[in-house]
C-alpha positions as CSV (number, residue, x, y, z in Angstrom):
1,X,0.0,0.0,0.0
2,X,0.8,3.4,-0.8
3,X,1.9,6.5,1.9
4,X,2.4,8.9,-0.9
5,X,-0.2,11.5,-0.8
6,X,-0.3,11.9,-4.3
7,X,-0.8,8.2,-5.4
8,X,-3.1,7.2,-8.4
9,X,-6.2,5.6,-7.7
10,X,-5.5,2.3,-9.3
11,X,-2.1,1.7,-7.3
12,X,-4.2,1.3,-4.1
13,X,-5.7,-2.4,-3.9
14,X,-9.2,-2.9,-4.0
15,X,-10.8,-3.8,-0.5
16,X,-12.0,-7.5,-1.2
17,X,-8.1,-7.7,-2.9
18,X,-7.1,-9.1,0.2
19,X,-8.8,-12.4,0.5
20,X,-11.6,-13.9,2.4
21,X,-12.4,-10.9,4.0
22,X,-9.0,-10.4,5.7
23,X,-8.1,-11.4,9.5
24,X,-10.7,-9.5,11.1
25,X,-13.4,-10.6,9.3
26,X,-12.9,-14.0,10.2
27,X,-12.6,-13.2,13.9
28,X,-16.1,-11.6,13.9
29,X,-17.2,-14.7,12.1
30,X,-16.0,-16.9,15.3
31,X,-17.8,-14.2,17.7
32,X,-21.2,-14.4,16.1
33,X,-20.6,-18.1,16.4
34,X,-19.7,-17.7,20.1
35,X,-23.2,-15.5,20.3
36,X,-25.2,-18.1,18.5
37,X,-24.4,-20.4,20.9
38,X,-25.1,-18.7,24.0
39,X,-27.7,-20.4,26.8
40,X,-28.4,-17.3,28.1
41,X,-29.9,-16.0,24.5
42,X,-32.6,-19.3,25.5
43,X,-33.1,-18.1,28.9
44,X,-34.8,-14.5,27.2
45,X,-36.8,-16.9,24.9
46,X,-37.7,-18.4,27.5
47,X,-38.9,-15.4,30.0
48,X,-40.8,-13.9,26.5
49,X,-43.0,-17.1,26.4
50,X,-43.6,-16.8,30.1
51,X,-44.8,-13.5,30.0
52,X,-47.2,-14.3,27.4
53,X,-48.8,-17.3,29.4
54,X,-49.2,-14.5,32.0
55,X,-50.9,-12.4,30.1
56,X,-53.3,-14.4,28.6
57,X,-54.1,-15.8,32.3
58,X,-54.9,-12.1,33.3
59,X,-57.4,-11.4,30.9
60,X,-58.4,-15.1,31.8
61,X,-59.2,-13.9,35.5
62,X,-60.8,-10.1,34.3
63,X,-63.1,-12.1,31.8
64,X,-64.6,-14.7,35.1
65,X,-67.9,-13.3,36.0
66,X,-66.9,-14.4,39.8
67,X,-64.1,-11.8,39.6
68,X,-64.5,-9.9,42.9
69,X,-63.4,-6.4,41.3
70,X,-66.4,-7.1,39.3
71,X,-69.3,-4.7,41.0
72,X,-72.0,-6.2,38.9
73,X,-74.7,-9.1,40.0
74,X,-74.0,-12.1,38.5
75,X,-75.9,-15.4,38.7
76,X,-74.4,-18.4,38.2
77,X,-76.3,-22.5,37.7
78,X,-74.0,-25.5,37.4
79,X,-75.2,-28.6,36.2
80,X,-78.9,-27.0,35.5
81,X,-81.4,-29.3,35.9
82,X,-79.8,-32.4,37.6
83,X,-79.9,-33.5,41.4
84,X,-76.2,-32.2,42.1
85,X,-77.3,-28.5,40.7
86,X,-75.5,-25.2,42.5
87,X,-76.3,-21.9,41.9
88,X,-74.0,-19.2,43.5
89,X,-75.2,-15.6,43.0
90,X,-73.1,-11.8,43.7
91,X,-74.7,-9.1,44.7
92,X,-72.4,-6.4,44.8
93,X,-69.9,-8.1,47.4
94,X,-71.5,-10.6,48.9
95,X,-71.6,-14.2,47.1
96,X,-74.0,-16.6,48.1
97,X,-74.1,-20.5,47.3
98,X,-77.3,-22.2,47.2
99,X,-76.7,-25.9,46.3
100,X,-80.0,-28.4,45.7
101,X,-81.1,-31.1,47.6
102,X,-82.1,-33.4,45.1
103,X,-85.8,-33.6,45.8
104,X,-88.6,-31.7,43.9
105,X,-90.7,-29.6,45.9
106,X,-88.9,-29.4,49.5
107,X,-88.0,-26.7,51.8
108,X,-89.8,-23.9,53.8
109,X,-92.5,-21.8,53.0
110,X,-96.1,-21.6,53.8
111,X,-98.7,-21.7,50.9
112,X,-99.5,-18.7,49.4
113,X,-102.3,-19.1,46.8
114,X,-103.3,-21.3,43.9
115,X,-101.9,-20.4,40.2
116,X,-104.9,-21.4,37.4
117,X,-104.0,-22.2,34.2
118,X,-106.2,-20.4,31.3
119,X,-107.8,-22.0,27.9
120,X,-105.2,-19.6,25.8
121,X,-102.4,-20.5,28.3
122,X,-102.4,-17.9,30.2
123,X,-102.1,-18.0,34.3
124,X,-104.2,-16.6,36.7
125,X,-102.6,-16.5,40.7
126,X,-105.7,-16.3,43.2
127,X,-103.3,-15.3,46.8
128,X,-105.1,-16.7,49.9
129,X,-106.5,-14.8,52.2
130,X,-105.6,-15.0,56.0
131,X,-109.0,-14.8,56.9
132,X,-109.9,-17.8,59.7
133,X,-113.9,-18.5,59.3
């Protein structure tokens, strides 16, 4: 290579003159190997995928209708219609859990009238009267 300051153009070597991208470029070529191969490069992989799974169970938890920052009632049946049926309900804060016996037509109560049921379909409730004769 040339020091003169006034040195043609062509009497300098091209850069790629030199081989194979000279000595450097070969020892950059072993550090991105070194970089390839590095565990910790997995570990980040790995924290990105965990960080996902956490998000999705967030919006898992904000989506329940149970949630408790929720200030909404909400009733909930499980298993509608069979002898093992729950129903929990939320009012505001306080949750309730009813859960059924098994058996049609038990608990307390006192009568209260008689319901009639109409030609068209229609109901008619006729309340009782507390009347003693």
């Amino acid at each position: 290579m040339s020091t003169r300051p006034n040195a043609p153009a062509a009497a300098l070597p091209p850069a790629r003159a030199r081989g194979a991208g000279g000595p450097r470029r070969a020892g950059l070529r072993l550090m991105d190997d070194i970089e390839a191969d590095d565990p910790i490069l997995s570990v980040v992989n790995l924290i990105d995928v965990f960080l996902v799974i956490i998000a999705a169970l967030l919006l898992a938890v904000a989506s329940n209708p149970m949630n408790p920052f929720v200030q909404e009632d909400v009733t909930v049946i499980k298993n509608p219609g069979q002898p093992n049926m729950e129903m929990i309900v939320k009012k505001g804060e306080i949750i309730e859990h009813y859960q059924a016996s098994g058996e049609i037509g038990t608990g307390e109560g006192s009568r209260a009238g008689v319901a009639y049921r109409m030609k068209d379909g229609s109901f008619i409730y006729v309340p009782e009267t507390d009347q003693k004769d």
